[in-house]
C-alpha positions as CSV (number, residue, x, y, z in Angstrom):
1,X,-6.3,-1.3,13.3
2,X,-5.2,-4.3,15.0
3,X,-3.7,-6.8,13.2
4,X,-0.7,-9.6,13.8
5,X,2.4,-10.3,11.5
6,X,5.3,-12.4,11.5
7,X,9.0,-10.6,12.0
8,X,12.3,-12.0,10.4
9,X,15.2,-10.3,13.2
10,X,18.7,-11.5,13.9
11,X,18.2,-14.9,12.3
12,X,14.7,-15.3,14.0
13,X,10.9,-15.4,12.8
14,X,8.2,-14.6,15.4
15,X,5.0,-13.3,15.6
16,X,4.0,-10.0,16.9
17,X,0.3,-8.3,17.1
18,X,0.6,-4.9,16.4
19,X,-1.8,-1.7,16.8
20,X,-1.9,1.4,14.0
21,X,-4.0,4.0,14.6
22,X,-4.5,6.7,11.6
23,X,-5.1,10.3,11.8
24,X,-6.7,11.6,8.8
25,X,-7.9,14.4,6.4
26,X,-10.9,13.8,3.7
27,X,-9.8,15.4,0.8
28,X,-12.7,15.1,-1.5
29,X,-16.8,15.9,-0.9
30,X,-17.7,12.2,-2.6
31,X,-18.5,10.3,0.3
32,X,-18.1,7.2,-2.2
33,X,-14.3,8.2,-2.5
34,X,-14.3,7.5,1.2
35,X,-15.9,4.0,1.5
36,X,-13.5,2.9,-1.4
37,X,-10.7,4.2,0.6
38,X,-11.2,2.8,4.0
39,X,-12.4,-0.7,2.0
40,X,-8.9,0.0,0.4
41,X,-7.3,0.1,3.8
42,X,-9.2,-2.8,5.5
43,X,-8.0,-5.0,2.3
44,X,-4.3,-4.4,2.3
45,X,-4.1,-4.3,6.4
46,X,-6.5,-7.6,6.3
47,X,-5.8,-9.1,3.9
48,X,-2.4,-8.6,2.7
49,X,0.2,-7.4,6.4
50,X,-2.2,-9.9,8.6
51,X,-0.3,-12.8,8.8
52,X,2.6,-11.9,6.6
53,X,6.7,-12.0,7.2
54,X,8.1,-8.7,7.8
55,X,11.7,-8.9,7.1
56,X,14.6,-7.0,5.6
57,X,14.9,-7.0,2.2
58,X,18.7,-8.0,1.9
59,X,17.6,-11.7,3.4
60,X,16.6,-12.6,0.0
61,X,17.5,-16.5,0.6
62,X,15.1,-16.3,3.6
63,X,12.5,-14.6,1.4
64,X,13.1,-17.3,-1.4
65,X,12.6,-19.9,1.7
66,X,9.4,-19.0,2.8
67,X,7.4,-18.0,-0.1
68,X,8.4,-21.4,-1.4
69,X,6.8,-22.8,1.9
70,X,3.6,-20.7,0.7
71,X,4.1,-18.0,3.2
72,X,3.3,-14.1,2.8
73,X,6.4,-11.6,2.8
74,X,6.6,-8.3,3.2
75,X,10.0,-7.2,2.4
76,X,11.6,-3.8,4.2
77,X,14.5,-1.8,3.5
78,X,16.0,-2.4,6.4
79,X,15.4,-4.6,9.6
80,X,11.1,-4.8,10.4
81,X,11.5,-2.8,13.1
82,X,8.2,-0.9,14.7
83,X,9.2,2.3,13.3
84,X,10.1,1.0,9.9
85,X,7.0,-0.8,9.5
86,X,4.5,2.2,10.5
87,X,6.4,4.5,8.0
88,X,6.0,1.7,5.3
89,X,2.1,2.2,6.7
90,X,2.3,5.7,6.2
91,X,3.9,5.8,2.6
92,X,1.8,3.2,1.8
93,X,-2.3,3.5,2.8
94,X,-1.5,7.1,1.4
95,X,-0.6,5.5,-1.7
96,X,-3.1,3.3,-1.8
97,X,-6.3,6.5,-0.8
98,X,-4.7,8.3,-3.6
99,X,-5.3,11.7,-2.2
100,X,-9.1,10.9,-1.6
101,X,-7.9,10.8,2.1
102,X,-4.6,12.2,3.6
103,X,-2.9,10.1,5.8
104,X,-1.7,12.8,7.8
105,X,0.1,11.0,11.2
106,X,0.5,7.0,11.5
107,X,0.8,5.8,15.5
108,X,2.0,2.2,15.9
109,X,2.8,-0.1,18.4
110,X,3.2,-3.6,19.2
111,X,3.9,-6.5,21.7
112,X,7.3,-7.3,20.7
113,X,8.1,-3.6,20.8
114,X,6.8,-3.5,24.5
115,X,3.8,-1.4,23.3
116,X,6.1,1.6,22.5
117,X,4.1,4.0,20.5
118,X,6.1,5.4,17.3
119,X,4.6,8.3,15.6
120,X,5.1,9.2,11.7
121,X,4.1,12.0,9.2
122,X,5.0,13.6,6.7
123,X,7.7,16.3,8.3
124,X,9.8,13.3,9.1
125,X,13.3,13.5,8.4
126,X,14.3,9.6,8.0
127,X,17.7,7.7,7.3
128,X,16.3,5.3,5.1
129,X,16.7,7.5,2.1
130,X,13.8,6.6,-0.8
131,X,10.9,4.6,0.4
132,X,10.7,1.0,-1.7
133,X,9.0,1.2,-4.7
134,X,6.2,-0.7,-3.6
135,X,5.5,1.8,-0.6
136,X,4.5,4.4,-3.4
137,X,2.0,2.5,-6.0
138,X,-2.1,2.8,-5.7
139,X,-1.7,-1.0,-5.7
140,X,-1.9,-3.4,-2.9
141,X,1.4,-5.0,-3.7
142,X,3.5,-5.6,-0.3
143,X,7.0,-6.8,-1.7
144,X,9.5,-5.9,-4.1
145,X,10.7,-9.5,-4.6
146,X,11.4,-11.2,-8.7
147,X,11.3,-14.8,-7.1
148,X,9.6,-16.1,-10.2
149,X,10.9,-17.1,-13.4
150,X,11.1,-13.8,-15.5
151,X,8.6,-15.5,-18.3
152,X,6.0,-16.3,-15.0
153,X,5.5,-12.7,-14.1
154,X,2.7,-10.9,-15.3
155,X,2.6,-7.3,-14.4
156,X,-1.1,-6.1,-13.5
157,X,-2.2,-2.3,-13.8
158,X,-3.7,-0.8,-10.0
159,X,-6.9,-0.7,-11.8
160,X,-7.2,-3.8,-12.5
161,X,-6.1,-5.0,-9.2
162,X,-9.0,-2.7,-7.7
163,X,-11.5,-3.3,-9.9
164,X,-11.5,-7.1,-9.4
165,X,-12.1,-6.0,-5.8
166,X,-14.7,-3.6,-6.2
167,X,-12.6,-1.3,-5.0
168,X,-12.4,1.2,-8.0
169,X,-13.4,4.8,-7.2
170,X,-16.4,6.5,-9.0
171,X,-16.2,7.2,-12.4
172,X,-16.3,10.8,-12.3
173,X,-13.6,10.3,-9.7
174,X,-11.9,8.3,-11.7
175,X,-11.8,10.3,-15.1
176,X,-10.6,13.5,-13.4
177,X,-7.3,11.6,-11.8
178,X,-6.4,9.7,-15.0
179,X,-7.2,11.6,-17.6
180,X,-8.7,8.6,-19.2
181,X,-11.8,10.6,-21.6
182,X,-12.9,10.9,-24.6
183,X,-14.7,13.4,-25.9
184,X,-16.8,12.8,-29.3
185,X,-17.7,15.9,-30.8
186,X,-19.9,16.7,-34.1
187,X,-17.2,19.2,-35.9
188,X,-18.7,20.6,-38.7
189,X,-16.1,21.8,-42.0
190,X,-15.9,25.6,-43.1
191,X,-17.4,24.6,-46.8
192,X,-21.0,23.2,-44.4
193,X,-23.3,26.3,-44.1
194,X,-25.4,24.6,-41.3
């Protein structure tokens, strides 16, 4: 998955293509499960890290700066590194598949990086404690920032995010995960005969 990306490092913003490739398990027999998640994929990678600012989330001035200027951030807990940015990928498109598809190895490189190939999984040992909050929620959210006025925010459920999208998995699919069902039933008093 090609796709290119600003970077925010030592006081500098460039742009840099860079190169993922995923390694994967299926982890459910709906092949509709697996069209949603790869659309899921495509739309966060395409539409959401393709042309955004990676940069460290401490440089929230900066941030403030360029989403005022109408610009995409991303923000990172630490400097947007290659290897910090293909674990975000790993936490996050696992996230987003929610266990409809394992990401089980992330690979990335890039130019800026000198096309250095960084490998990621799951039996990483990392130093960058917790991953952000955002790295861990179904939703295609790619920033942790509270720019706006607190009365301007409007929290939106996952669901609804992927719904508008088209993006939701089948119902059946869906019911099992969330426990959202009802069940109507016809019961029937000990005084009724029939």
């Amino acid at each position: 998955m090609p796709f290119t990306a600003g970077v925010y490092y030592d006081g500098e913003m460039r742009m840099n293509h860079y190169t993922a490739v995923l390694h994967m398990t299926t982890n459910s027999t709906n092949a509709i499960d697996h069209q949603v998640a790869f659309e899921r994929i495509k739309y966060f990678v395409y539409s959401k890290l393709e042309s955004t600012i990676f940069i460290n989330q401490q440089h929230h001035n900066k941030c403030e700066q360029f989403v005022s200027a109408g610009l995409s951030v991303t923000t990172m807990p630490g400097d947007p590194v290659d290897q910090l940015i293909g674990l975000m990928l790993y936490y996050k498109l696992n996230a987003i598949m929610e266990d409809r598809i394992i990401v089980d190895e992330t690979e990335i490189s890039s130019i800026l990086g000198e096309n250095m190939i960084y490998l990621h999984s799951d039996n990483e040992h990392t130093d960058i404690g917790e991953p952000l909050t955002w790295w861990t929620t179904a939703d295609p959210v790619h920033n942790d920032l509270v720019l706006l006025e607190a009365d301007k925010i409007v929290s939106m459920h996952a669901n609804t995010v992927w719904r508008e999208l088209d993006l939701l998995w089948p119902e059946s699919s869906t019911a099992v995960q969330t426990g959202n069902v009802v069940v109507f039933r016809d019961f029937k008093s000990d005084n009724e005969t029939k």
